[in-house]
C-alpha positions in Angstrom: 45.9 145.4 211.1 48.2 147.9 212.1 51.0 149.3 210.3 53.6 147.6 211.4 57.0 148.4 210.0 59.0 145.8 208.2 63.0 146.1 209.4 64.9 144.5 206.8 68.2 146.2 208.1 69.8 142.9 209.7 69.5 141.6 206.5 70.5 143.9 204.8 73.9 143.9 206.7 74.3 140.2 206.9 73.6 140.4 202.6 76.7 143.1 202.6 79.0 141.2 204.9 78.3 137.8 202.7 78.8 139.8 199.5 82.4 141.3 201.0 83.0 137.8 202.5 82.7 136.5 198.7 84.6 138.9 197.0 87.3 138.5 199.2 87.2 134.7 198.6 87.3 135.0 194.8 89.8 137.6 195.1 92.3 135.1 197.2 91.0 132.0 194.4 92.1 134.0 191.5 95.4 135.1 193.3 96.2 131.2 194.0 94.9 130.0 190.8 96.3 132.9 188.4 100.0 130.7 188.5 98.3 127.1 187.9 96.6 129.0 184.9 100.0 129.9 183.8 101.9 126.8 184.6 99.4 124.9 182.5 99.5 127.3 179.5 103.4 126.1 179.9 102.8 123.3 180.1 100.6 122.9 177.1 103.7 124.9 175.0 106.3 122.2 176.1 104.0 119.8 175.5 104.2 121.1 171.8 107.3 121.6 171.4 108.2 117.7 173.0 106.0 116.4 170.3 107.6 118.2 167.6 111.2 117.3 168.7 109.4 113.6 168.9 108.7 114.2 165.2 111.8 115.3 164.2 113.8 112.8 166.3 111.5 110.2 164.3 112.5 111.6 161.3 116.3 111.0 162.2 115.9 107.5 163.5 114.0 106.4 160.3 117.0 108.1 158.1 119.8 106.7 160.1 118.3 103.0 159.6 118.1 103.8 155.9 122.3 104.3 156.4 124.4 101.2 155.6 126.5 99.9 158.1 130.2 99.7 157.9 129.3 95.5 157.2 127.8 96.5 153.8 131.0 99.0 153.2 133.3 96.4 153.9 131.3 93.8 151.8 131.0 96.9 148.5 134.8 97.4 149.0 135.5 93.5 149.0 133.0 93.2 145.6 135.0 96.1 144.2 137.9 94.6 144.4 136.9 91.6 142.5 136.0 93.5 140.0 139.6 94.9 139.3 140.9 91.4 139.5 138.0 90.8 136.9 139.0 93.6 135.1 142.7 92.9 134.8 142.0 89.8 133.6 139.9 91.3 131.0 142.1 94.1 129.8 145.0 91.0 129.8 142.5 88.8 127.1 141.8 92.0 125.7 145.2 92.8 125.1 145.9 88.8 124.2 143.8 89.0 121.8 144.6 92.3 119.9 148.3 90.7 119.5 146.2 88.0 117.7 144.6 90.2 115.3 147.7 92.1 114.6 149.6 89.3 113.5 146.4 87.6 111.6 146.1 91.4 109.9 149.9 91.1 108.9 149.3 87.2 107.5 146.0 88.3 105.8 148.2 91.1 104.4 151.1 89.0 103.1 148.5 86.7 101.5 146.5 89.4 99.8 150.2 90.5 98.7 151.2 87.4 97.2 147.8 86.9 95.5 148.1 90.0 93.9 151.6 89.7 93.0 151.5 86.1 91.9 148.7 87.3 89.1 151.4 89.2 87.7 153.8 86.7 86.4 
């Protein structure tokens, strides 16, 4: 066995030129895929902010059904107005009735006047 020398120096080269070959290759990678990175981090934001706006917008729906319609105004203001025709009608017994009392409190008077008076003579 001789000494014979090992010549690893094409390899060497080849190793050097593949390393270059594969930083050059993650160097044009990250370039291309730096703005999909961002676009999706954008993404992911408006994505937020749609679902809170969805929320919200829920929110609104759910109070405007709870609203009533101009159909249940009408029908209050129609109700309401019975009740003043109700209500004059009542103030008009009301009143009917108070003439009543004020001439049974004159009678009743008159009578308790001539009781007391008649005991005199």
């Amino acid at each position: 066995m001789q000494g014979e020398v090992l010549n690893i120096s094409p390899l060497i080269v080849w190793a050097v030129a593949l390393s270059q070959l594969l930083t050059f290759g993650l160097t044009i990678w990250n370039l291309l895929a730096s703005g999909s990175r961002a676009n999706a981090k954008t993404l992911l934001e408006h994505g937020q902010s749609l679902a809170a706006h969805q929320l919200r917008l829920a929110s609104l729906e759910q109070k405007q059904t709870q609203i009533p319609s101009s159909n249940d105004l009408h029908a209050l203001e129609l109700t309401m107005e019975q009740l003043k025709g109700e209500m004059r009608a009542m103030t008009a017994t009301m009143q009917g009735q108070t003439g009543i009392m004020e001439r049974l409190e004159l009678i009743v008077g008159r009578h308790e006047q001539h009781l007391l008076d008649g005991s005199k003579r």
